[in-house]
DRENFI-763829 format. One record per residue (C-alpha): x, y, z; residue in one letter. Coordinates in steps of 0.001 Angstrom, whole numbers, plus 524288, in hexadecimal, padded with zeros to 5 digits. Each point is the difference from the previous one (the first is absolute). Layout:
REC     x     y     z res
REC     X     Y     Z   A
...
END
This chain:
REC     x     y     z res
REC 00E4B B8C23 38578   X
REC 80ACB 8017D 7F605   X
REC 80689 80A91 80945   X
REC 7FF7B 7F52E 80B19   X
REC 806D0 7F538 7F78E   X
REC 809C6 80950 7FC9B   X
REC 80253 8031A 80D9A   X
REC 80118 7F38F 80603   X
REC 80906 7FBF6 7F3C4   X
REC 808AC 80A75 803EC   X
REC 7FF6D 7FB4C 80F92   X
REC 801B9 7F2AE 7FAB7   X
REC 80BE4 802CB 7F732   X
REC 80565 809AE 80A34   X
REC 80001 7F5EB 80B25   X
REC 805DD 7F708 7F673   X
REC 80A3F 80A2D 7FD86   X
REC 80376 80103 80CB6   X
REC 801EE 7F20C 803D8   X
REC 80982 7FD91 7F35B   X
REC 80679 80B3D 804A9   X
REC 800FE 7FA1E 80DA8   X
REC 80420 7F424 7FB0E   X
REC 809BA 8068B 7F815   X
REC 80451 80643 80A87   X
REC 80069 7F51B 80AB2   X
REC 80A05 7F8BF 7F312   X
REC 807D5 80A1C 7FF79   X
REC 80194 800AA 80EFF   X
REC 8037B 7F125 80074   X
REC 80D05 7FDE3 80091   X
REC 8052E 7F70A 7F48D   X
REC 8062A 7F2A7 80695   X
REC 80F62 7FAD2 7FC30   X
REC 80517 7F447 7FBDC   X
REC 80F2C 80202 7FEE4   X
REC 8070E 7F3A1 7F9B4   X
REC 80F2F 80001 7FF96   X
REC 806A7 7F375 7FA91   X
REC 80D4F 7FDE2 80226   X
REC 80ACB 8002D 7F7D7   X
REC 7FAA8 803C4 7F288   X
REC 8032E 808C6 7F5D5   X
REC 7F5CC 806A9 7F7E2   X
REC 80337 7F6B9 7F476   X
REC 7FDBD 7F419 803C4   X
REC 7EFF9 80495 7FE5D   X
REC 7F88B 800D6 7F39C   X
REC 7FB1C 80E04 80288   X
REC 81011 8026D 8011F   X
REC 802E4 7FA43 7F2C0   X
REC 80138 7F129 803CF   X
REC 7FD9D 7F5E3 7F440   X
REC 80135 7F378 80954   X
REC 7F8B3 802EB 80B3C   X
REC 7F2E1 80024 7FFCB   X
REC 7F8AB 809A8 8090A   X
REC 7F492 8027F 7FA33   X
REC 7F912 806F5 80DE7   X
REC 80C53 80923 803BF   X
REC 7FDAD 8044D 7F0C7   X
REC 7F245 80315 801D8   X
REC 80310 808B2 80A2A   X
REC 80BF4 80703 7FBAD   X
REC 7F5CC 801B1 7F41B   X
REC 7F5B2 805B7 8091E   X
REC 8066F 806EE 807AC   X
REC 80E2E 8071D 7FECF   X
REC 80CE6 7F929 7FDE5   X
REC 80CBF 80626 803EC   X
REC 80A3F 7FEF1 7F83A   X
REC 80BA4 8041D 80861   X
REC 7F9E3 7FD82 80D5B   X
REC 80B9F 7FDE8 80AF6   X
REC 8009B 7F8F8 80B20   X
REC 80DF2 7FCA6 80666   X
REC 807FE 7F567 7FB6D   X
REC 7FEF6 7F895 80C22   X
REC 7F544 7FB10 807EC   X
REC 8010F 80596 80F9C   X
REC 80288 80F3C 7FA81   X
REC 7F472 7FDA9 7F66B   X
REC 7F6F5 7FB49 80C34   X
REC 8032D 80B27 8075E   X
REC 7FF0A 809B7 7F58E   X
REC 7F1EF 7FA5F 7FC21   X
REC 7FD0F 80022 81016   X
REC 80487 80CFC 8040E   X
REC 7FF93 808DA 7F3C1   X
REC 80DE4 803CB 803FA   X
REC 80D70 7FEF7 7FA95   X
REC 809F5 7F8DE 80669   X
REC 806B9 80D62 803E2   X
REC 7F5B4 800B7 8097E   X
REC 7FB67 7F14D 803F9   X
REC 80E65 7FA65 7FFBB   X
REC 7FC66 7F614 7F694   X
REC 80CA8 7FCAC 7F46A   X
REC 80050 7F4C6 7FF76   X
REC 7FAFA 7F0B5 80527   X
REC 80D7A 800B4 8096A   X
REC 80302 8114F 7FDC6   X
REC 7F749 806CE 80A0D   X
REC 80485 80CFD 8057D   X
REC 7F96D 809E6 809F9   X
REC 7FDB5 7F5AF 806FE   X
REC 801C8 7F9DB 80E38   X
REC 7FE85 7F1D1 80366   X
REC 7F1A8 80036 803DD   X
REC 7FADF 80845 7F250   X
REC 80A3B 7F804 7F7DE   X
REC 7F3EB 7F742 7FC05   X
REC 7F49F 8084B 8079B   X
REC 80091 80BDF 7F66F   X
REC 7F12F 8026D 803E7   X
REC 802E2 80546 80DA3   X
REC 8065F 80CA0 7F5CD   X
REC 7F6D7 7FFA6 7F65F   X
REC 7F1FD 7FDFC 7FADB   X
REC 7FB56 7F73A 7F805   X
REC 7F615 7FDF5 7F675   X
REC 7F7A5 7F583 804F3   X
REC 80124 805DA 80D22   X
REC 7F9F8 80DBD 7FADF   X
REC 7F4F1 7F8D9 7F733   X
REC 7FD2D 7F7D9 80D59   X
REC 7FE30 80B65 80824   X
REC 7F723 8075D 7F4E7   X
REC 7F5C2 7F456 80058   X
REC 80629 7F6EA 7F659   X
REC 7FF91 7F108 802D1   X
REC 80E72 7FA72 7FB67   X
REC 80693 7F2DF 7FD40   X
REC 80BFD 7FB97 7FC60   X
REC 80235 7F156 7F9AF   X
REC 80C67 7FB61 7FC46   X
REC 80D90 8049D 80195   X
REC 7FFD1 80804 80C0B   X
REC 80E1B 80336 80138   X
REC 80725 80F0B 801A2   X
REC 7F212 8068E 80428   X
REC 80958 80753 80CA9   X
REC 7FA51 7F8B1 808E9   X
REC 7F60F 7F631 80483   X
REC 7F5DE 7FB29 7F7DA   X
REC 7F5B0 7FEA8 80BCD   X
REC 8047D 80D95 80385   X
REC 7F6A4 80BB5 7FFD6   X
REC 80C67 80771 7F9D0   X
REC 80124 7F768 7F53E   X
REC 7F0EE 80227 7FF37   X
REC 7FA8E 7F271 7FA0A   X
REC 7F2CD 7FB4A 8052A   X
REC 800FB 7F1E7 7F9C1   X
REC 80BEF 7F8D1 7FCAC   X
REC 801CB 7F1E9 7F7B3   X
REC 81068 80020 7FD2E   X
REC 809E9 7F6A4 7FF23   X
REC 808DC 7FE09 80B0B   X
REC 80C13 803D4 7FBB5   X
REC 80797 7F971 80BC1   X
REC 7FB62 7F3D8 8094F   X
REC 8000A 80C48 80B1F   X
REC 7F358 8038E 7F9CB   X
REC 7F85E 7F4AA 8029E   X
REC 7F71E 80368 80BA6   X
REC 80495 7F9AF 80D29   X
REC 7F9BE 7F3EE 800EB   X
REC 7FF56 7FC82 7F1D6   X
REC 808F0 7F835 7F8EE   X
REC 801D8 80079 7F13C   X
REC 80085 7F346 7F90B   X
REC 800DE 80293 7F09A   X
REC 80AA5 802B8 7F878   X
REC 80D12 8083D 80000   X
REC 808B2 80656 7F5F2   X
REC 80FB0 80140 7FFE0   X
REC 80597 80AB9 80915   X
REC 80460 80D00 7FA64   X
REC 80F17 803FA 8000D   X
REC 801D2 80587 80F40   X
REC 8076A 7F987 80ACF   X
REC 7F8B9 7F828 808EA   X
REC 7F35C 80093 7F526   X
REC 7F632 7F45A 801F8   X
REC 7F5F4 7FB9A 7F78B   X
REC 7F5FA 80809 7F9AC   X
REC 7F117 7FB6D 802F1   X
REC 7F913 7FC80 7F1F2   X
REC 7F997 80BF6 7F89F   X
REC 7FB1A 7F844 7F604   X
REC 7FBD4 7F194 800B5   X
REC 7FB5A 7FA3E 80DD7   X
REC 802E2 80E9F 8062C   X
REC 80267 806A7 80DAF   X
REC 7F339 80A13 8000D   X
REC 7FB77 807FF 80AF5   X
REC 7F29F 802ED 7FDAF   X
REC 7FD0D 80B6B 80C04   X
REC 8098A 7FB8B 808C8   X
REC 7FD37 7F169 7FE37   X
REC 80753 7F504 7F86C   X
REC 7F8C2 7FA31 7F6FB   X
REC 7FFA5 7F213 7FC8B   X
REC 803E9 7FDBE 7F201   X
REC 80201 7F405 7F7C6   X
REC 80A36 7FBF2 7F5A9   X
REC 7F495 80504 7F5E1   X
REC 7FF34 80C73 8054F   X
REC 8084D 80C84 7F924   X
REC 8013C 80B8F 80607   X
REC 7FB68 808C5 7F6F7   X
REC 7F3C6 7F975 7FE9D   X
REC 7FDFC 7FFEA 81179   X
REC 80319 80F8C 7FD05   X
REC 7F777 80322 7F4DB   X
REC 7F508 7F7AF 806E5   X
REC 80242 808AA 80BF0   X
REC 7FCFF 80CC6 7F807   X
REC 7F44E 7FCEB 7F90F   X
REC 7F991 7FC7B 80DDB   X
REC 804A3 80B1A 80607   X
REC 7FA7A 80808 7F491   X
REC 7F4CC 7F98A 80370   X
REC 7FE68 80260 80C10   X
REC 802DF 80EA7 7FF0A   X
REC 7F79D 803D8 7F4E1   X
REC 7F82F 809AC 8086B   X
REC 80C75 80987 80344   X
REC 80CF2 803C5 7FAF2   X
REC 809F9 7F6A1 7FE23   X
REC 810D4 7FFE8 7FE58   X
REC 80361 7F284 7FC62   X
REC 80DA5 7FF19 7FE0B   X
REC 806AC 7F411 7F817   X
REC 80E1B 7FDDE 7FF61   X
REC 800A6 7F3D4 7F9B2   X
REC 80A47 7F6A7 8011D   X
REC 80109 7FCE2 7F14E   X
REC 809FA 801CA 7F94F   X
REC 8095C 7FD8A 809E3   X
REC 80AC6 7F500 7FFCB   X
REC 80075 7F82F 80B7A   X
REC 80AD9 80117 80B9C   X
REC 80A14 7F79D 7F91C   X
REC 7FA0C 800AE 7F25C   X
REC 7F503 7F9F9 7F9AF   X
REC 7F481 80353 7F7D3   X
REC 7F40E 7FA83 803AA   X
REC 7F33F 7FA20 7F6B2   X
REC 7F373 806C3 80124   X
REC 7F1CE 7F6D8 80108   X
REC 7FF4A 80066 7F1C4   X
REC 809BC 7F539 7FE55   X
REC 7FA34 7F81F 80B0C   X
REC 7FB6F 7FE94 80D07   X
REC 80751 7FD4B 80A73   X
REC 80C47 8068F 7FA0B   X
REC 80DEC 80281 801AD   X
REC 80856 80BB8 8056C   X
REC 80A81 7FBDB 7F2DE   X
REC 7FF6D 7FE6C 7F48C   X
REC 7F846 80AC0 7FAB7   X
REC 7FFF5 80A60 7F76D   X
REC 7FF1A 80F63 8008F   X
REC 7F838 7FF63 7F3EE   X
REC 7F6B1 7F79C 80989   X
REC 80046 80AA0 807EC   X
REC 7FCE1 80A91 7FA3C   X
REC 7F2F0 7FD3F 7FA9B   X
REC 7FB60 7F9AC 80C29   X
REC 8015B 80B8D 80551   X
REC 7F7FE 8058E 7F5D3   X
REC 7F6A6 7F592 80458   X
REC 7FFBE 8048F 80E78   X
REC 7FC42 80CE1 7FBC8   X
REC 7F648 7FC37 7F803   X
REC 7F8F1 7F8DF 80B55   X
REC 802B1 80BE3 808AE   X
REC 7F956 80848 7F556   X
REC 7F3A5 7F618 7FF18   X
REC 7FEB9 800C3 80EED   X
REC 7FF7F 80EC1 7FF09   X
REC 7F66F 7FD17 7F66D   X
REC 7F6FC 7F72A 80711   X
REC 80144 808EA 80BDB   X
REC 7FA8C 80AAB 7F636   X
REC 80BAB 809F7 804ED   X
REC 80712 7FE71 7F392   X
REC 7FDD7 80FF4 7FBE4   X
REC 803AF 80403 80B4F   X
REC 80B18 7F833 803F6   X
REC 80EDD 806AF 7FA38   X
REC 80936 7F317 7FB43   X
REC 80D5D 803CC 801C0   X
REC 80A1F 7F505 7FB0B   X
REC 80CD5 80226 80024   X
REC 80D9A 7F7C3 80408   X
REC 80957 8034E 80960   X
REC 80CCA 80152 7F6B7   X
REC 80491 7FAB3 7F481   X
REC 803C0 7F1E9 7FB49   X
REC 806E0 7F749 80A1A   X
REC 809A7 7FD67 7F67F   X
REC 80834 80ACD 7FA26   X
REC 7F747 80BD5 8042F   X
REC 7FD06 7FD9C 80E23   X
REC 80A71 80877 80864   X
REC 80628 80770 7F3F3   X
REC 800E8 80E4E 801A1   X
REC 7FB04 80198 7F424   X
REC 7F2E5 80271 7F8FE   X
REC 7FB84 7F107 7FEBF   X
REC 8010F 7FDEE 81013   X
REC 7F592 808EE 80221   X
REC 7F747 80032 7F2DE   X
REC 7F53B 7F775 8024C   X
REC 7F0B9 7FFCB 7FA13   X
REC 7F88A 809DA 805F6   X
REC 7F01D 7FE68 7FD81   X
REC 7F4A7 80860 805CB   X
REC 7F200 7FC19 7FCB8   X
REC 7F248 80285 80667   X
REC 7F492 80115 7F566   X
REC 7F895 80CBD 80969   X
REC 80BB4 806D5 80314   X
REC 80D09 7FD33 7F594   X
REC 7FFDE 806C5 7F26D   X
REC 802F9 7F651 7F5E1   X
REC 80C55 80512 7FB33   X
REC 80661 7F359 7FD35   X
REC 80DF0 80031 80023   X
REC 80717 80D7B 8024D   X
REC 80D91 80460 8014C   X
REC 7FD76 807CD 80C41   X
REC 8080C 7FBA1 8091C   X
REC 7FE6C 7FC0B 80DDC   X
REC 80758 7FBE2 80C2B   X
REC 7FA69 7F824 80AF8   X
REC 800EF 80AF8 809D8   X
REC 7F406 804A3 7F900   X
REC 7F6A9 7F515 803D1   X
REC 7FF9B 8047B 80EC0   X
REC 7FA42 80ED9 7FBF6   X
REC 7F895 7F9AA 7F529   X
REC 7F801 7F6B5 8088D   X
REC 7FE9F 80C04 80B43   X
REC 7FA1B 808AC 7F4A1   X
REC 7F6CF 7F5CE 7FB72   X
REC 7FDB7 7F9B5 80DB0   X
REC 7FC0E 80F0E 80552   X
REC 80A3E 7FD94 80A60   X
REC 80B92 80659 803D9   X
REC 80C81 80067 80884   X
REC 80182 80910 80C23   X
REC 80315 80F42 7FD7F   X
REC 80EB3 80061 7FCE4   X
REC 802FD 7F0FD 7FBEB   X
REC 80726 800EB 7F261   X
REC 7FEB0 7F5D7 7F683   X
REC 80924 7FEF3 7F506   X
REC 7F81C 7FC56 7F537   X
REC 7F403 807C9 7F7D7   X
REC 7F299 7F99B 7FD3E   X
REC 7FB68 7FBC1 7F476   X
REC 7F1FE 8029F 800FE   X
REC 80064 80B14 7F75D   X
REC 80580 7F858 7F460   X
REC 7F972 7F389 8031E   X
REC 7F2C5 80640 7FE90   X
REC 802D8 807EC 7F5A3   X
REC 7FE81 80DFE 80601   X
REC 80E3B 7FEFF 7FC1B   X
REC 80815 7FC9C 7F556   X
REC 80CCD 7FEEB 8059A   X
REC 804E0 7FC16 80DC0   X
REC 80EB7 801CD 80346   X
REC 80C83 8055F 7F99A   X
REC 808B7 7F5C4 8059F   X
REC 8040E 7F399 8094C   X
REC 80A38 7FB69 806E5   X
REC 804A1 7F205 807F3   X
REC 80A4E 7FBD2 80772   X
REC 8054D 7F293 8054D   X
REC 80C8C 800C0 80A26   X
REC 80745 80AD8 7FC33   X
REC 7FD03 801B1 7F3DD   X
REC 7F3AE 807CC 7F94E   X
REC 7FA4B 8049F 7F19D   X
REC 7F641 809F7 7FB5B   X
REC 7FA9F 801BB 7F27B   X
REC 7F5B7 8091C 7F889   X
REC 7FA31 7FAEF 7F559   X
REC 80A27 8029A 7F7F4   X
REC 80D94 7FFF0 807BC   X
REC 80472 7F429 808FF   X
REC 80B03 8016B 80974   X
REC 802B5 7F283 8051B   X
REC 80B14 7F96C 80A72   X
REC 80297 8097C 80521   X
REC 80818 7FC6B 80DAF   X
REC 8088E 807F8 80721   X
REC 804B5 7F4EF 807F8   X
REC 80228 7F3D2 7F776   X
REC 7FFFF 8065E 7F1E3   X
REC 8009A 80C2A 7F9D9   X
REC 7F913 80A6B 80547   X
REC 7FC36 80710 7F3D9   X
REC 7FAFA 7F3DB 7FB97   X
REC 7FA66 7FD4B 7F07E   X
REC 7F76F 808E9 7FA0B   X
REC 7F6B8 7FC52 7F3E7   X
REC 7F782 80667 7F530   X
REC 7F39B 7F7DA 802BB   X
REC 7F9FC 805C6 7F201   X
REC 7F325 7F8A5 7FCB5   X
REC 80508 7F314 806A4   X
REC 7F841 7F79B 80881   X
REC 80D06 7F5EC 801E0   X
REC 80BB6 803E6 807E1   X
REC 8075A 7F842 7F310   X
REC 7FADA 80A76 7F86F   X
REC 8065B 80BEA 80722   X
REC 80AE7 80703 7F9E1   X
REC 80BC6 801FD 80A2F   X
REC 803BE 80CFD 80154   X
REC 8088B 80223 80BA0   X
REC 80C59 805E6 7F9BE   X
REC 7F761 809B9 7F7D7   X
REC 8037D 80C47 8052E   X
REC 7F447 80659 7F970   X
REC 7F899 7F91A 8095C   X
REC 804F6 804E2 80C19   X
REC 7F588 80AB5 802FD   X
REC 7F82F 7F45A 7FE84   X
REC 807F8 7F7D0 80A83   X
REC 7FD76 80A06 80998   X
REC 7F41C 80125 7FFD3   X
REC 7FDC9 7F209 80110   X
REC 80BFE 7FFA3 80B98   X
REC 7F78F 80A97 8079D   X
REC 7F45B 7F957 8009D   X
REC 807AA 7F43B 80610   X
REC 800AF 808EF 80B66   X
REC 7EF94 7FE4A 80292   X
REC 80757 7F2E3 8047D   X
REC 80B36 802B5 80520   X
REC 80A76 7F4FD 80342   X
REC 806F3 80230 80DB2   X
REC 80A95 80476 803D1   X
REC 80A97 7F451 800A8   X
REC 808D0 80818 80994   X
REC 7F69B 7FEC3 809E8   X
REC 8028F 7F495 8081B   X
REC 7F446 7FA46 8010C   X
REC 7FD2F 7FF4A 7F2DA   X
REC 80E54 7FA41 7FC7F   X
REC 7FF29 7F596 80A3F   X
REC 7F0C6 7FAB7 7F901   X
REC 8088F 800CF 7F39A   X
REC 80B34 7F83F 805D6   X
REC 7F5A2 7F6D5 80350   X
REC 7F8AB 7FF37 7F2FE   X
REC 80DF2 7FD93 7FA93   X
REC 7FFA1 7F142 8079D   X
REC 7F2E1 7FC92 7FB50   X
REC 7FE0B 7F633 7F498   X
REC 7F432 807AE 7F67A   X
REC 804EB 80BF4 7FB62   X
REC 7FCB7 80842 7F53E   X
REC 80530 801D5 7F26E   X
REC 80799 80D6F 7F934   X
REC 801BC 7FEF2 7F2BF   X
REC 7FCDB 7F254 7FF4A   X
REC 80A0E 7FB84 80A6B   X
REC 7FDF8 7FA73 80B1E   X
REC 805AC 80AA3 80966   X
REC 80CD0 7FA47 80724   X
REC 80193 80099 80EC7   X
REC 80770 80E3E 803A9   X
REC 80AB8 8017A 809AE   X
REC 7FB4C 8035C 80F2F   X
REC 7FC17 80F40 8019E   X
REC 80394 8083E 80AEB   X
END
């Protein structure tokens, strides 16, 4: 009898076996979900986790605590080259993609429909199973939103023109200025009493209603409603930027309805810390929280003084990674990173991949992010127009610009600094010139174009007309004579 219990406590305890080790098993199989955030127009420091005193973000701090905090993370100091960098996993030697008004390799049908040339990574986690949204600022994807190219299942975004609005529907809320282009009309609200299409229908919003809340809303449903397969929800979100023809606006904290002036950036900040804390509680309630990855990032630097420069505060912004299953808790880390890496990064973790042959430009971070790795890249580099910068952790070469500045450009000992301010210039060292050329070659994994051809003078005559350009050393660059 003794030999029997023994027996069936070893059937019992093997069976048991087994099924954790299925279970285990059919986890590890399941691919994790992603919820990529990228505000716009912020610089690491203006969060808590970053160093800020003022600002209060108390849920972006909890993650960066939980999760892994880049340092030096860049993205591109201006907002269409960052889109289609994040999108395509490419550099812009490939896609085109310089600049807002710089885009070479390009005819007049790709100029804006970059997709019909390349993948991108909604498209890929689409066609591998994944259910995907987008929800807010829907602009420089390459290509329709509703298109299977672009690759988004669900869509809740702001209108960015009245062309937007669905035939049939008109929009009755409010408008902003118009931006600095001839022939520019208003701007439909993306703030208070907004322009939303919610899957190709307008929505009907009310002088209480701010966008960021419709978006945010939007998520945690669709969350929701997809807690029984994968998942890409993708939020560029509106905040922090200005208004066409200025104009900060206040956030429901200082009252309902509100206004699209009279504001602060303060303001803004921590409700964005607020949004993601809802986001976060939906994951929660949806129990997907462990196995959802919570990217949040910006598109460039500071609006004022950073955005556009050629330098390294356009691109530097805060870089987070956090999912409780799957992301050691390193904290923050001077790694660095570039955002061509979050394209291979979400194919490794996803399980899916690009066709045979299909180059990427960027390395994934899965190794370091779940600590089977303790390092990730040796350097970075961004570009806007014709200018470009790399750095290792150590050395920064930055404006560099064969066409509207120097193009050696300025070269920095980085040292133990975390602030551009805190670099020591070292361009005229000539001890340092092994160093420069190192630095100058790896440029070349981007290279700029060759201005002799005439295709690509004649898109740089043109970007010499338009009104945004970017910044060289700190300057404005100044319209060029015409080039043969």
């Amino acid at each position: 009898m003794k030999n029997m219990k023994q027996l069936i406590s070893l059937i019992c305890l093997t069976a048991m076996s087994a099924v954790s080790l299925e279970a285990e098993s059919t986890s590890a199989e399941t691919p994790p979900n992603f919820l990529i955030i990228m505000v716009d127009d912020l610089s690491p420091e203006q969060f808590g986790c970053y160093g800020n005193q003022v600002n209060h973000t108390p849920n972006l701090d909890a993650l960066a605590a939980g999760g892994v905090k880049f340092n030096t993370a860049w993205a591109t100091p201006m907002c269409s080259p960052t889109r289609a960098l994040l999108v395509t996993g490419r550099y812009p030697s490939r896609t085109g993609v310089w600049h807002n008004d710089l885009r070479l390799n390009c005819i007049k049908q790709t100029r804006w429909n970059w997709v019909s040339k390349h993948l991108t990574f909604p498209r890929v986690l689409r066609e591998h199973g994944y259910r995907t949204a987008i929800v807010g600022n829907p602009m420089a994807l390459g290509g329709s939103i509703y298109s299977k190219g672009v690759g988004f299942d669900e869509q809740c975004v702001r209108a960015l023109t009245l062309q937007d609005v669905p035939e049939g529907s008109t929009f009755t809320g409010k408008f902003e200025g118009k931006y600095n282009f001839p022939g520019a009309k208003p701007v439909p609200a993306r703030y208070w009493h907004p322009c939303v299409i919610r899957n190709g229908e307008l929505m009907e919003t009310t002088a209480e209603d701010f966008g960021p809340d419709l978006y945010a809303g939007f998520l945690i449903d669709f969350i929701k409603r997809n807690q029984d397969q994968p998942f890409l929800a993708y939020y560029p979100m509106n905040l922090v930027h200005d208004m066409a023809g200025g104009g900060i606006p206040t956030t429901p904290i200082d009252g309902i309805p509100g206004s699209n002036k009279g504001g602060s950036l303060q303001g803004l900040v921590e409700y964005i810390d607020i949004l993601v804390g809802r986001l976060m509680d939906g994951l929660e309630a949806a129990g997907l929280r462990d196995n959802t990855i919570v990217i949040f990032t910006s598109d460039n630097g500071d609006s004022h003084g950073k955005k556009m420069h050629a330098n390294e505060d356009g691109p530097r912004v805060p870089f987070i990674v956090n999912c409780p299953d799957l992301i050691q808790q390193r904290g923050a880390t001077d790694e660095l990173m570039e955002f061509s890496d979050i394209f291979p990064t979400l194919m490794e973790f996803s399980g899916a991949s690009v066709p045979e042959g299909y180059e990427l430009d960027g390395q994934s971070m899965v190794p370091f992010l779940t600590g089977a790795s303790d390092t990730h890249r040796e350097w970075i580099t961004s570009y806007i127009a014709t200018a470009r910068m790399v750095r290792t952790k150590r050395w920064l070469l930055e404006d560099v610009d064969p066409v509207y500045g120097d193009p050696k450009g300025r070269l920095f000992d980085c040292g133990d600094a975390h602030l551009r301010s805190e670099y020591k210039d070292v361009t005229g060292s000539p001890e340092v010139l092994p160093i420069r050329k190192k630095l100058e070659k790896l440029l070349e994994n981007n290279p700029w174009p060759d201005l002799s051809d005439p295709d690509v003078a004649a898109e740089v005559n043109s970007y010499d007309t338009m009104p945004y350009k970017h910044f060289v050393n700190g300057e404005l660059v100044k319209k060029q004579n015409a080039r043969k």
